[in-house]
C-alpha positions as CSV (number, residue, x, y, z in Angstrom):
1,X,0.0,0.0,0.0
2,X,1.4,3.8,-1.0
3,X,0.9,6.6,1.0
4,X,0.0,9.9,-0.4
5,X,2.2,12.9,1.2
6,X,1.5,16.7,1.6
7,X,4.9,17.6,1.6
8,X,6.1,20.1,-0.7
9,X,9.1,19.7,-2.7
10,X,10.5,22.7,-0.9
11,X,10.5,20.8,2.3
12,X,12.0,18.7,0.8
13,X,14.9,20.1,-0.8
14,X,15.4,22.0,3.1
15,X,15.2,18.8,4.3
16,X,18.3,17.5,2.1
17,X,20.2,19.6,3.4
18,X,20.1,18.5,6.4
19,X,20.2,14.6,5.8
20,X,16.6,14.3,7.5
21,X,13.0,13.6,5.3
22,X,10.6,14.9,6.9
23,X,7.3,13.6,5.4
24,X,3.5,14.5,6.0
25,X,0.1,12.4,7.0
26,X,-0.3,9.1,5.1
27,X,-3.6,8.7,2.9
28,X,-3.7,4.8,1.0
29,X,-3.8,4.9,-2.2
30,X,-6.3,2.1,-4.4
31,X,-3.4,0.4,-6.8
32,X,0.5,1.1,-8.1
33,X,0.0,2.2,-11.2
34,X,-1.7,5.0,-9.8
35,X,0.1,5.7,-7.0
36,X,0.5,9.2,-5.4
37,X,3.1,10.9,-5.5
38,X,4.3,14.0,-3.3
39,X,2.2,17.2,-4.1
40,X,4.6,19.5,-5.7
41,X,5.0,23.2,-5.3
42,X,7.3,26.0,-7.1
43,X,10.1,27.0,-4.8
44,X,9.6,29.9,-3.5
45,X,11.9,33.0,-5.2
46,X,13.6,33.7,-2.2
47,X,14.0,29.8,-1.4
48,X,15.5,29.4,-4.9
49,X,18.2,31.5,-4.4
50,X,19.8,29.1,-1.8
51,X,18.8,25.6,-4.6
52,X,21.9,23.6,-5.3
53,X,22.1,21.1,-8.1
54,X,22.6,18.1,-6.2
55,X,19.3,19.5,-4.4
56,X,17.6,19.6,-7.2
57,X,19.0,16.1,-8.5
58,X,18.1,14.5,-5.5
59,X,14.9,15.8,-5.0
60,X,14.1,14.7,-8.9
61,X,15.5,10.9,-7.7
62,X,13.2,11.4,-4.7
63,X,10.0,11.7,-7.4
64,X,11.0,8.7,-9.0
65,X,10.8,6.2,-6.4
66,X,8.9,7.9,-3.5
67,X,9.8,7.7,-0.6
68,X,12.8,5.8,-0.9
69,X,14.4,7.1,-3.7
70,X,17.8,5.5,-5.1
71,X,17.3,3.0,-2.5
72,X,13.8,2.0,-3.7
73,X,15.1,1.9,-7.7
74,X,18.2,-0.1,-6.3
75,X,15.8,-2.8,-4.8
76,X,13.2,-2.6,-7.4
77,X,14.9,-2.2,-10.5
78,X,17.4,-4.7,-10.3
79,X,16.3,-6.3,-13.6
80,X,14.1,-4.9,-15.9
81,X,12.7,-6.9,-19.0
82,X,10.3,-3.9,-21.2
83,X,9.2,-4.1,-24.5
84,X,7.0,-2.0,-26.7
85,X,7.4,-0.6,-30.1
86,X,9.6,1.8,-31.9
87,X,9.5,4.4,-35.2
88,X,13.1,5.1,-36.2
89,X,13.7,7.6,-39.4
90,X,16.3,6.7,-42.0
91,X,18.8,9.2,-43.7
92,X,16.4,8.8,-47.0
93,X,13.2,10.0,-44.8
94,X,11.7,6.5,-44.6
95,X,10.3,5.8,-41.3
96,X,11.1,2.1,-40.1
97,X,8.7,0.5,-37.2
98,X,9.9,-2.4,-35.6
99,X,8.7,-4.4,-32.2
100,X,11.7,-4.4,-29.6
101,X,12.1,-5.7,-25.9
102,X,15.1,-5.0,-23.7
103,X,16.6,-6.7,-20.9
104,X,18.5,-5.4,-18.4
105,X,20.2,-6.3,-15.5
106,X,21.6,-3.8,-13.1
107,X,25.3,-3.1,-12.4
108,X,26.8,-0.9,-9.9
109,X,27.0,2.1,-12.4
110,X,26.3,2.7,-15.9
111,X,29.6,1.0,-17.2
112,X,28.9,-2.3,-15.7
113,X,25.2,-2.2,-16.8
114,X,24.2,-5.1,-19.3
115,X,21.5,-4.4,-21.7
116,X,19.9,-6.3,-24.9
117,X,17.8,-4.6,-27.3
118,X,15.5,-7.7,-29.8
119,X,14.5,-5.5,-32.5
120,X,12.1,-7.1,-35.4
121,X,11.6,-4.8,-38.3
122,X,9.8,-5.9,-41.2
123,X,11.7,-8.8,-42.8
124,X,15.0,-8.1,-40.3
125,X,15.9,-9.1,-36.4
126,X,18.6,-8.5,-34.5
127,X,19.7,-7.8,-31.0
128,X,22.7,-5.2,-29.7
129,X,24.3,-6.3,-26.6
130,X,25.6,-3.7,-24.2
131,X,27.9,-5.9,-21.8
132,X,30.1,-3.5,-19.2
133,X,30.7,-0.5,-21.6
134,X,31.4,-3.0,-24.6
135,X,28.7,-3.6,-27.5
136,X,27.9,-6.2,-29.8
137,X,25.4,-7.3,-32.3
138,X,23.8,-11.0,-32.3
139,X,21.6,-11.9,-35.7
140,X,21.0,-16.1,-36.2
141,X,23.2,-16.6,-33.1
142,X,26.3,-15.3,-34.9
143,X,27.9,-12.3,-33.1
144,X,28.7,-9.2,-35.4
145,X,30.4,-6.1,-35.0
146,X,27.7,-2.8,-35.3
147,X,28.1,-0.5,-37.9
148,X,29.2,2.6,-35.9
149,X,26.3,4.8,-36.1
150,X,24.2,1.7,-34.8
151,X,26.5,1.1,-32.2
152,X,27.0,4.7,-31.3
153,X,22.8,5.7,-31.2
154,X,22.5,2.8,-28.7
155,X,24.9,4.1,-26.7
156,X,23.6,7.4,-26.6
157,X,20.4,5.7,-25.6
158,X,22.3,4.7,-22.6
159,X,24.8,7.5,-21.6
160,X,22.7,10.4,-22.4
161,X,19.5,8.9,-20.4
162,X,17.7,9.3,-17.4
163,X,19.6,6.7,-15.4
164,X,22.9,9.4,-16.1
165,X,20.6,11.5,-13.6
166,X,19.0,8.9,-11.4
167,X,22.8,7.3,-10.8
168,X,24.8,10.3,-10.5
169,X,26.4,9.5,-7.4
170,X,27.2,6.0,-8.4
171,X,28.5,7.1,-11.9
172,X,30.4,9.9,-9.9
173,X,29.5,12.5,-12.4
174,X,29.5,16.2,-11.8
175,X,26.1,18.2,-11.8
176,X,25.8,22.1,-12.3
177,X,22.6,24.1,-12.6
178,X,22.3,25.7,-16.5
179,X,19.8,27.9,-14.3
180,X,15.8,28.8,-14.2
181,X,13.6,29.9,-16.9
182,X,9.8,29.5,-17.9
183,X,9.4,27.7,-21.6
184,X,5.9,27.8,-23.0
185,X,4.7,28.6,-19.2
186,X,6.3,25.8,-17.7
187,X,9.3,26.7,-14.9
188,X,12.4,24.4,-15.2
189,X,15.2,23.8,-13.9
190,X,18.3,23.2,-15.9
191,X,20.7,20.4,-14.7
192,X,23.9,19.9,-16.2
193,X,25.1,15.9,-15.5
194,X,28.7,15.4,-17.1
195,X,29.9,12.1,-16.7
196,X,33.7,10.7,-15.8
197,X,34.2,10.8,-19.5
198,X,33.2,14.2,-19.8
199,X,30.1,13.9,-21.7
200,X,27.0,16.3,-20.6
201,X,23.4,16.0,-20.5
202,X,21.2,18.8,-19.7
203,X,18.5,17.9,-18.1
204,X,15.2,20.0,-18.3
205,X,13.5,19.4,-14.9
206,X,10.0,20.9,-14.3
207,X,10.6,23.4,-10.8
208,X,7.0,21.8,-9.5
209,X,6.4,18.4,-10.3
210,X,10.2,17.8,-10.6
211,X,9.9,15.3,-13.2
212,X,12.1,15.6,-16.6
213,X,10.3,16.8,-19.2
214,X,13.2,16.8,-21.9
215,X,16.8,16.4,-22.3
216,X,19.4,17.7,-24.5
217,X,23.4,16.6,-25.2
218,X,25.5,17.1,-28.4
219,X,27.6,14.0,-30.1
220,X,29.8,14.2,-33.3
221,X,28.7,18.0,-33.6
222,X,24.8,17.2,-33.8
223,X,22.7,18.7,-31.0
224,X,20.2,15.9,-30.0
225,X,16.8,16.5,-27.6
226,X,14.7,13.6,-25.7
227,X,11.3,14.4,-25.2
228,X,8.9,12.6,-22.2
229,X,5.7,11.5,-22.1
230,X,2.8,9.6,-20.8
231,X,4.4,9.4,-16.9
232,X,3.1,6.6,-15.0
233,X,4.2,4.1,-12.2
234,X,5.9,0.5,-12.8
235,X,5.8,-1.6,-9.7
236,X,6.8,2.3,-7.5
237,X,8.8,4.0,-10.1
238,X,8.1,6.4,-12.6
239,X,8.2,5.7,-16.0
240,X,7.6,7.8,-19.1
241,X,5.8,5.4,-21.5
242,X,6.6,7.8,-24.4
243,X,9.8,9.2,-25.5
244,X,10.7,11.3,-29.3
245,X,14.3,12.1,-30.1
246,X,15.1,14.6,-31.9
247,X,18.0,15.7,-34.2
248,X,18.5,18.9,-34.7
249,X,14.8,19.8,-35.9
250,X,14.1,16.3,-37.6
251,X,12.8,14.1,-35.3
252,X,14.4,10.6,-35.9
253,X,12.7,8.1,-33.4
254,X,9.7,7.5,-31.5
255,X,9.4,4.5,-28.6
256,X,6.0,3.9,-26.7
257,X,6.9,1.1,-24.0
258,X,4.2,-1.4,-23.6
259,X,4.7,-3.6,-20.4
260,X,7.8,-2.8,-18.3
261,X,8.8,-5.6,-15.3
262,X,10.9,-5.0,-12.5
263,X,12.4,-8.0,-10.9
264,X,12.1,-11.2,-12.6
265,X,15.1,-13.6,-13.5
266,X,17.0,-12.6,-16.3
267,X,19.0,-15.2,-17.7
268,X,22.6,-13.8,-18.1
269,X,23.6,-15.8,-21.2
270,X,21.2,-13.0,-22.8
271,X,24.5,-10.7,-22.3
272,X,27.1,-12.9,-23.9
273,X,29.0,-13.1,-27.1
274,X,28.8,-16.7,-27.4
């Protein structure tokens, strides 16, 4: 059973600072994919003067998996097995759909993740294998090298994603705030995450709900943006069920997750080259 919290955000992030969560009366909520979350607030402008980006980073991991946060996603999401479908645009303009599921199982940062895409487009499937910060294709159980750009967009899928935010004390990465400014009415908060090998994500966080609404990096000179959508809960966590990536002003791929699973066996020979 979830418990539904009047607690601002503000409280919150006062509340990091000191180490101590300090939480409001519990209501129960009727099932977990619509579990409550905490009520949100915008920061008030003289509170936002004193805002640090790890505040605002851990409040956003806080939202994620209330109330337990990066404990909760560690215990939950130590496997993950989702599938759905995905629109991917070619170089010619052709738009390609294709069913996919992923499997992942959970390392103690992003390097020593392991992840493996299925993807079945029309008359083609293969997988791409993300072992510990190495990659590899499997098609007819023969292992093949990716061409670089396939091998370098799943990557990006990975790096440039919201676990670089969720995990940025494991991955040891470095967050600045880009600042505050209203976009189309909405208030956000922009947090720089630049990883160990010096790659940076901005995140777009929204200053009341504290959810990520977008998120932009930059790889071989083309400026990429992530758009979310469709927020719901899997098993506690949030989940955007709907994400569009954008290059430049083309948009080049569209996923809508289906069924996401936390927790269940994942067989480890998945992850191998042979």
């Amino acid at each position: 059973m979830f418990l539904r919290f009047k607690t601002s955000i503000l409280a919150t992030l006062l509340a990091l600072t000191s180490g101590v969560f300090v939480f409001g009366q519990a209501v129960p909520a009727k099932t977990d994919e619509k579990k409550p979350e905490p009520a949100a607030t915008s920061i008030s402008r003289d509170a936002s003067k004193t805002v640090t980006a790890e505040q605002v980073a851990e409040s956003a991991i806080l939202v994620y998996a209330f109330p337990g946060g990066r404990v909760t996603l560690n215990q939950i999401r130590k496997t993950a097995i989702e599938r759905g479908k995905i629109s991917v645009s070619n170089p010619d303009g052709k738009t390609e759909h294709a069913n996919y599921q992923k499997f992942t199982t959970r390392g103690e940062t992003l390097g020593k993740e392991k992840i493996r895409l299925d993807q079945e487009f029309s008359g083609t499937r293969y997988s791409l294998v993300y072992n510990e910060d190495k990659i590899f294709g499997i098609a007819n159980d023969t292992v093949f090298d990716p061409l670089e750009e396939a091998s370098r967009s799943f990557q990006n899928q990975i790096v440039y994603g919201l676990e670089a935010l969720l995990r940025y004390k494991e991955n040891e990465s470095k967050v600045e705030l880009g600042g505050r400014e209203k976009i189309l009415g909405v208030d956000f908060y922009f947090l720089d995450v630049t990883d160990k090998q010096n790659r940076k994500t901005r995140f777009y966080i929204s200053a009341k709900s504290f959810r990520v609404m977008m998120l932009e990096y930059e790889d071989a000179g083309v400026k990429y943006k992530r758009k979310f959508y469709n927020y719901n809960y899997a098993q506690g966590t949030l989940v955007p069920y709907r994400s569009v990536l954008w290059a430049g002003d083309k948009m080049i791929e569209e996923t809508e997750i289906g069924t996401v699973t936390y927790g269940q066996k994942v067989d480890d020979a998945l992850f191998a080259a042979s």
